[in-house]
C-alpha positions in Angstrom: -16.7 0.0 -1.8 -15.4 -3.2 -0.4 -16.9 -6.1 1.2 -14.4 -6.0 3.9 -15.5 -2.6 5.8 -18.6 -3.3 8.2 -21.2 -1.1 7.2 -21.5 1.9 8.9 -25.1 1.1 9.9 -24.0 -1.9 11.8 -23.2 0.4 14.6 -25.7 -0.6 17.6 -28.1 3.0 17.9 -26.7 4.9 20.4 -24.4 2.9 22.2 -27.3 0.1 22.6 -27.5 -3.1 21.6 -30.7 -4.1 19.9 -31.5 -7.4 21.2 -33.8 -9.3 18.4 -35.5 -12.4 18.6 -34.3 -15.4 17.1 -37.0 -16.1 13.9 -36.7 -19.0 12.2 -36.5 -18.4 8.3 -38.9 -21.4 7.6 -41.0 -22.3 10.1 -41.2 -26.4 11.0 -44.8 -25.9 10.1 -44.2 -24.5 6.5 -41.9 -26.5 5.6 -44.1 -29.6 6.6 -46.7 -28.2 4.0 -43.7 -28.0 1.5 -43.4 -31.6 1.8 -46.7 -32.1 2.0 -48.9 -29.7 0.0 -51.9 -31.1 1.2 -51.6 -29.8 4.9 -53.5 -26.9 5.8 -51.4 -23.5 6.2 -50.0 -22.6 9.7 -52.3 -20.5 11.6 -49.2 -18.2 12.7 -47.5 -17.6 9.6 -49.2 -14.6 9.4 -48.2 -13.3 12.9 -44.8 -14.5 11.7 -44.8 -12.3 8.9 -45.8 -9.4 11.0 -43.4 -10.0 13.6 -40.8 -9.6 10.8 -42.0 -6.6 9.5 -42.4 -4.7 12.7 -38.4 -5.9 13.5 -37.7 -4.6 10.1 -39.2 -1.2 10.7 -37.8 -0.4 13.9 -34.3 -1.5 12.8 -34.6 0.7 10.2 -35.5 3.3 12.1 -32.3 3.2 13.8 -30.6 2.9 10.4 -29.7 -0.9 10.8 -31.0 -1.2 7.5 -28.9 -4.8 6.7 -30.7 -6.6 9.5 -33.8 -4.4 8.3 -33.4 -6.4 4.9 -32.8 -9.7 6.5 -35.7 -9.7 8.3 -38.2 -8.1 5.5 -36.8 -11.4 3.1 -37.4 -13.1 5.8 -41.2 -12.1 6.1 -41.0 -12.5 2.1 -39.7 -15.9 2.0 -42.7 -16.6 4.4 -45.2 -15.8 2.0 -43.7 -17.5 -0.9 -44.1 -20.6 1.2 -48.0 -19.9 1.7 -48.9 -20.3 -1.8 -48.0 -21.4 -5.5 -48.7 -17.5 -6.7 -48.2 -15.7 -3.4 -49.7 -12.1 -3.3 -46.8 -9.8 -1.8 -48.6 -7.2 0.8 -48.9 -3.9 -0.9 -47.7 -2.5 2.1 -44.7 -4.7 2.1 -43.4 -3.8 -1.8 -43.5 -0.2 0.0 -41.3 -0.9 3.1 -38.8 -2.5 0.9 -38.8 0.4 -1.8 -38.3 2.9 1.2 -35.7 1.1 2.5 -33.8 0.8 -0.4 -34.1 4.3 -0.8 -32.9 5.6 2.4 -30.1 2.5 2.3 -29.0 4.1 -1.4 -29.2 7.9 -0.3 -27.1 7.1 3.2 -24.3 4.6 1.3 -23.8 7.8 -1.3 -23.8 10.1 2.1 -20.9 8.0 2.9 -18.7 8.4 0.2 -19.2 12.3 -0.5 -17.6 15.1 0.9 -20.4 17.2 2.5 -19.6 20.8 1.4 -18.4 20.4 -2.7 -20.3 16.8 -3.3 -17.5 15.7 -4.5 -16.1 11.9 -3.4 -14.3 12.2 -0.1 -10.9 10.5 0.3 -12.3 7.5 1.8 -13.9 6.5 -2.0 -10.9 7.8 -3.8 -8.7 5.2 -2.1 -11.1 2.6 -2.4 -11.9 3.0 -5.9 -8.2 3.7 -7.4 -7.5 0.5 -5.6 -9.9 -1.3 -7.6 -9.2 0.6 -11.0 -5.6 -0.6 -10.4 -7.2 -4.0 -10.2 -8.5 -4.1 -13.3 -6.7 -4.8 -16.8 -9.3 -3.5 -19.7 -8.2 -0.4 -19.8 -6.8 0.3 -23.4 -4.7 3.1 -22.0 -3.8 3.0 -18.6 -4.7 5.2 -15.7 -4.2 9.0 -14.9 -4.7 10.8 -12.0 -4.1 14.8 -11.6 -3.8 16.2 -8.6 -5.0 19.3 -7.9 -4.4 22.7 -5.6 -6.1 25.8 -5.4 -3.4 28.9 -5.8 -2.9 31.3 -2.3 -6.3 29.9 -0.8 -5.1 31.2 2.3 -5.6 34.5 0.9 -8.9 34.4 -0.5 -10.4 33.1 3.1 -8.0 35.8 4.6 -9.1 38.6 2.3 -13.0 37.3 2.0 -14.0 35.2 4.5 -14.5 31.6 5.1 -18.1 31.5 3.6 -16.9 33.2 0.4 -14.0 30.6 0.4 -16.2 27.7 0.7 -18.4 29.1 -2.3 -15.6 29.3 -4.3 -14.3 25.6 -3.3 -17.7 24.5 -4.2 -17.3 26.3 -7.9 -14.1 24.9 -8.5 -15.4 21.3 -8.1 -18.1 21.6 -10.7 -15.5 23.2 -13.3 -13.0 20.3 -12.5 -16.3 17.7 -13.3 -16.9 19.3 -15.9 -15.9 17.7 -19.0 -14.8 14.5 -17.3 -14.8 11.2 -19.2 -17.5 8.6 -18.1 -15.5 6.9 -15.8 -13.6 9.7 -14.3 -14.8 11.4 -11.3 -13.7 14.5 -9.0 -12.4 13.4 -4.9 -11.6 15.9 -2.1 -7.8 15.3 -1.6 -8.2 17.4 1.5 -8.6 21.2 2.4 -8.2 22.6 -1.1 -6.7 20.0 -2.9 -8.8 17.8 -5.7 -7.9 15.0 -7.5 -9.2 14.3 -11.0 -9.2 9.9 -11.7 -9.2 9.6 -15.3 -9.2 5.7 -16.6 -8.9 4.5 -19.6 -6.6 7.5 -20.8 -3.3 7.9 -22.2 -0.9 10.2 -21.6 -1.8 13.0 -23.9 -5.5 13.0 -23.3 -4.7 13.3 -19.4 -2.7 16.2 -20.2 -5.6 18.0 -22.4 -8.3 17.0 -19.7 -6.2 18.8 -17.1 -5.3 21.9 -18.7 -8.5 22.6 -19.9 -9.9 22.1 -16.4 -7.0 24.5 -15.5 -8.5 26.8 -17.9 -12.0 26.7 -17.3 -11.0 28.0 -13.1 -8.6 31.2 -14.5 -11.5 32.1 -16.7 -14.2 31.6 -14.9 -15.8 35.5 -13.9 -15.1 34.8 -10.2 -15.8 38.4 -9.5 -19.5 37.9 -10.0 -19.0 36.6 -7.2 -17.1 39.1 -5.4 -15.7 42.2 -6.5 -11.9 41.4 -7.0 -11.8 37.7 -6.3 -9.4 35.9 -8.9 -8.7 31.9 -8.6 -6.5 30.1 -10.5 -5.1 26.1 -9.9 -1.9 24.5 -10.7 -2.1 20.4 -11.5 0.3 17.8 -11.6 -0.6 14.9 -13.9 0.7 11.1 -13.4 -0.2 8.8 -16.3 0.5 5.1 -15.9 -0.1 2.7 -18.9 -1.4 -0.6 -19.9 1.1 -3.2 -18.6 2.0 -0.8 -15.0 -1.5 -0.9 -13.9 -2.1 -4.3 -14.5 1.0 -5.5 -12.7 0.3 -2.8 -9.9 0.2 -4.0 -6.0 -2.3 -2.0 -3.5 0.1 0.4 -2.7 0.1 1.6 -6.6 -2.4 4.3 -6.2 -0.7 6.2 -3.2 2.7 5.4 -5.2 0.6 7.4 -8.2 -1.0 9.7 -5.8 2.8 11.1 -4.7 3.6 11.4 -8.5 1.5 13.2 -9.2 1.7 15.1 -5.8 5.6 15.8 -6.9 4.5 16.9 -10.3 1.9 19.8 -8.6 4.6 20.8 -6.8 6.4 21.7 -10.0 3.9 23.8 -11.1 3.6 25.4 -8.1 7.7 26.0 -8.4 7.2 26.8 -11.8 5.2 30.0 -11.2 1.6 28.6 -10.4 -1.9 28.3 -12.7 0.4 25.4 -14.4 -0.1 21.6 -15.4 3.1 19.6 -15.1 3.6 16.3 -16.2 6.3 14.1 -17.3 7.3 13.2 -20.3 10.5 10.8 -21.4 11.4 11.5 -17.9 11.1 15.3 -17.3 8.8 17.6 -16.3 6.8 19.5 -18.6 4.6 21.9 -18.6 1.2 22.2 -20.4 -1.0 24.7 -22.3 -0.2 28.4 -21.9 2.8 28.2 -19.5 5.0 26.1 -21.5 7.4 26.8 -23.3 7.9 30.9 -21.3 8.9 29.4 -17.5 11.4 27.7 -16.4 10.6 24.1 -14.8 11.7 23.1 -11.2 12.8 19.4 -11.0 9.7 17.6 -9.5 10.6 16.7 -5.8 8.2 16.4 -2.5 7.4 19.5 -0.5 5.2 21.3 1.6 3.4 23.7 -0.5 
């Protein structure tokens, strides 16, 4: 994620603005007694630190968890100042786990999509961004777009709720097997995309088709009797020296590569992988070699 987007949390609760007090972060007193150790505490600092930690919990109660933070190091920073060996309230440690928690669990909200738990398209552009930014990848960067085959139909013929299982299942065969690095993103409706660093041309190739292969195979009729789902891929692979010299609009320049390249395997008969090689389409695995190939070029599908 970038520094640059305001967190989404930031958003005044329900169209109001919460109006907080202005704390100090040291108060005159303490810092007296840090230039002066032999001065008595403040008799507030205590209220101080309560203050802080009741701000804290209502803010994060509307899920303002930043401020939240600020003021619970503020309330911290306060009892540092009270003591050579301050003891942190028990009850404090516990605020701050909680709302690290809930912070963690509503930042990865954020960047899912909320019926496969895949990444939504809102991480995928942030994150090739950055991949493209970076220059220790030994072989470059691939991505593979992907695209259920007749979706349409299978909502049509079994209904919206057996077409969102099967969405769902296609996601985890598409993870699985993934490098360390990669990861899945909802492209959007049925479309995928597979981000596969640190891979060269070949290996990109082999990831996808066997993804490809694991979705024909797969007994989709235990799921329904006569359901059959298959997916066709296009694969862009850019090396070493592209990527490193890439500008911000790299990844959507990748993106309608690859977007090209699925719609040759669409052409091409479907259940496909295509991807270039010396520059001309190919296609992968079991349908190469017995189709003919249709010149990469953009399309509605």
């Amino acid at each position: 994620m970038t520094n640059s987007e305001p967190d989404r949390h930031d958003t005044p609760w329900r169209g109001h603005r919460v109006n907080e007090p202005t704390i100090p972060l040291r108060h005159p007193a303490i810092t007296d007694r840090a230039e002066n150790p032999d001065l008595d505490p403040p008799a507030d600092a205590a209220n101080l630190v309560s203050l802080h930690e009741s701000i804290a919990a209502l803010l994060a109660s509307r899920g303002q968890y930043r401020q939240a933070y600020q003021h619970l190091r503020s309330a911290l920073d306060l009892v540092s100042e009270l003591g050579e060996q301050p003891q942190i309230p028990e009850q404090l440690r516990r605020e701050v786990d909680r709302l690290r928690r809930e912070h963690a669990e509503a930042h990865e909200q954020s960047i899912r999509d909320s019926l496969t738990a895949s990444y939504n398209r809102r991480y995928l552009d942030q994150r090739l961004v950055t991949l493209l930014a970076e220059q220790d990848r030994a072989d470059g960067l691939a991505v593979a777009l992907v695209d259920l085959d007749w979706f349409k139909q299978v909502n049509d013929t079994f209904g919206h709720l057996v077409g969102d299982r099967v969405l769902q299942r296609v996601v985890e065969l598409l993870q699985d097997g993934l490098p360390e690095a990669g990861f899945c993103a909802r492209y959007g409706g049925e479309e995928f995309v597979l981000v596969l660093p640190g891979v060269d041309r070949v290996t990109a190739v082999g990831l996808a088709e066997a993804a490809r292969a694991r979705v024909e195979h797969y007994p989709w009729s235990s799921l329904v009797l006569g359901l059959r789902v298959t997916v066709s891929i296009g694969v862009a692979q850019e090396p070493t020296a592209r990527v490193a010299e890439d500008t911000p609009t790299g990844p959507e320049r990748q993106l309608r590569e690859a977007d090209a390249l699925l719609y040759t395997a669409k052409q091409s008969g479907r259940n496909a992988v295509a991807y270039l090689l010396d520059g001309k389409p190919h296609l992968a695995g079991a349908a190469a070699g017995r189709r003919a190939v249709v010149v990469p070029r953009a399309s509605a599908r």
